[in-house]
N, C-alpha and C positions, 0 to 999 in steps of 0.2 A: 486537551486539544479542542475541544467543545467551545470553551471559552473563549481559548484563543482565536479560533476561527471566525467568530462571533465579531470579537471586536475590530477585525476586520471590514464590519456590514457597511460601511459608510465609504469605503475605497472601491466596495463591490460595483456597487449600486443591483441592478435588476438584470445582472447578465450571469451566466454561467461561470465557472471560474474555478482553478484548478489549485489541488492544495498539494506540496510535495515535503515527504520533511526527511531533512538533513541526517537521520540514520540510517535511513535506505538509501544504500547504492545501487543501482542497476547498469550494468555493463551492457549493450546490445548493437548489434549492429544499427534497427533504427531505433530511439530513443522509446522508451517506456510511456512519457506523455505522448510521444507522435502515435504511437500503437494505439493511446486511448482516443487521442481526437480522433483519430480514421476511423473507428468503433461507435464513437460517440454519434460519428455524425449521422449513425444508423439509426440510434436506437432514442437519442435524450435522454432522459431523465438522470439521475445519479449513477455515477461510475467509480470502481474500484479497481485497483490491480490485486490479483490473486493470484496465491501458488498455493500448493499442498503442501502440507508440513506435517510431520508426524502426528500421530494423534493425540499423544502425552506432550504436545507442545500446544495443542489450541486454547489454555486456559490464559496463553498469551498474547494472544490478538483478537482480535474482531474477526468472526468468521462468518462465511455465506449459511445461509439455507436454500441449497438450489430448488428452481423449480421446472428446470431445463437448460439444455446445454445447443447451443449452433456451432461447432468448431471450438474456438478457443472465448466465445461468450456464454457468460452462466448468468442465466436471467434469476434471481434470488427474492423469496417473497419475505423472507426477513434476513435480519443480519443480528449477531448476539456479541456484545461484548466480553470477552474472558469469560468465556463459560466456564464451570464448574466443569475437575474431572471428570470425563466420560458421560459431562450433556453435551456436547458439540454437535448440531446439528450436521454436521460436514469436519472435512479438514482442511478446507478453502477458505485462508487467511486471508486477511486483508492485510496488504502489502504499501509503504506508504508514499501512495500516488490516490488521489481525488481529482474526478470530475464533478462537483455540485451544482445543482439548482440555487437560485438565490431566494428560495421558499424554503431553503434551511434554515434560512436567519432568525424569519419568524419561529420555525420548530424550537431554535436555540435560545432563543430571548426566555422562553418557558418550561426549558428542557430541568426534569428535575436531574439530582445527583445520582450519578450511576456505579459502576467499579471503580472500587477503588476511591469512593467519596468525591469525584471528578466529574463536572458536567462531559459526557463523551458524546463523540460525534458520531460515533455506530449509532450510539441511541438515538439520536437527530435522523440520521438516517434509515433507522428502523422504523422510526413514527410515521414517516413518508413514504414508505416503501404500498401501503395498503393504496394509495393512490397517485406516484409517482413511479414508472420503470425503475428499478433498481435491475444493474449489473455487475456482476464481476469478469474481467477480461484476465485471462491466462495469458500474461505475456509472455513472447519471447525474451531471452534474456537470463543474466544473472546477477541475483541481489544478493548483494552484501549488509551484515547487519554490524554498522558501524558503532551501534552503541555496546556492541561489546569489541573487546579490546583483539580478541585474534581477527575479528570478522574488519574491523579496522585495520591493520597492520594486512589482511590480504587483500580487502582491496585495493590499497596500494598498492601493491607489489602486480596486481592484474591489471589495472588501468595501464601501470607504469609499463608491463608487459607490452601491452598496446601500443606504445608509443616507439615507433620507428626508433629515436633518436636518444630514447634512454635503454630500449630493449637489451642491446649486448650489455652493456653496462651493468645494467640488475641481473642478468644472465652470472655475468663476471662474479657478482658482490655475493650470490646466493649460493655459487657453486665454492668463495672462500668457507662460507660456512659451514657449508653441509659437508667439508670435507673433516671441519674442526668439531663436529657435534657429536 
């Protein structure tokens, strides 16, 4: 993700800029980025979406190290990628919605290899963190983890839920099967 982001620098230019990626769904009434601009515009520096996740699950994501909470912001003085069982500083994942500084670019041009032998963006954004705000925002909302296939196949069926015009319909289709299972 590191790299990827990276090679982006040249579309960026020298503005802030948000990175979202296509396995996280988030269902909410106001959108997950709109949560973090209105956030954002409090605080600067880099931003994160975070939820809490079991604790035998944080060797799977980038997690916070809080160093104080305002409501549903955790201002974090590091961030760790895929900890090792049972070093997780916290259980406040990083969830995948970014708000970055364009002074990652430079951290990223230099960033060595991290988990998993992959230049990662946590690490980018760990380096930065000793002298740019680092947050994580608790959003409202529910995130779907589309890269795996149930987390996939429900959030379909919730968006779809959502939607006035297909709602009875998936109502109809879900209740032929659960009669047949």
């Amino acid at each position: 993700l590191g790299h990827a982001v990276w090679c982006a620098r040249h579309l960026i230019g020298d503005e802030p800029f948000a990175v979202l990626l296509p396995d996280d769904l988030i269902l909410a009434g106001t959108p997950c980025l709109k949560q973090m601009i209105d956030a954002y515009a409090t605080t600067g520096g880099n931003m994160v979406a975070t939820m809490e996740v079991a604790p035998e699950a944080t060797s799977s994501y980038g997690v916070l190290s809080p160093s104080g909470e305002t409501g549903k912001l955790v201002a974090a003085s590091s961030v760790v990628e895929k900890p090792k069982a049972g070093t997780a500083p916290s259980n406040l994942a990083i969830i995948g919605r970014y708000i970055l500084e364009p002074g990652i670019f430079d951290v990223l041009e230099n960033q060595e290899k991290g988990a998993g032998g992959e230049i990662q963006l946590t690490d980018a954004i760990n380096a930065m963190a000793s002298s740019t705000p680092t947050h994580g925002l608790r959003f409202d909302g529910q995130r779907f983890d589309c890269g795996q296939q149930i987390g996939f196949i429900e959030a379909n069926i919730a968006f779809a839920l959502e939607r006035p015009e297909l709602r009875e319909r998936v109502r109809e289709i879900l209740g032929s099967y659960s009669k047949n299972a």
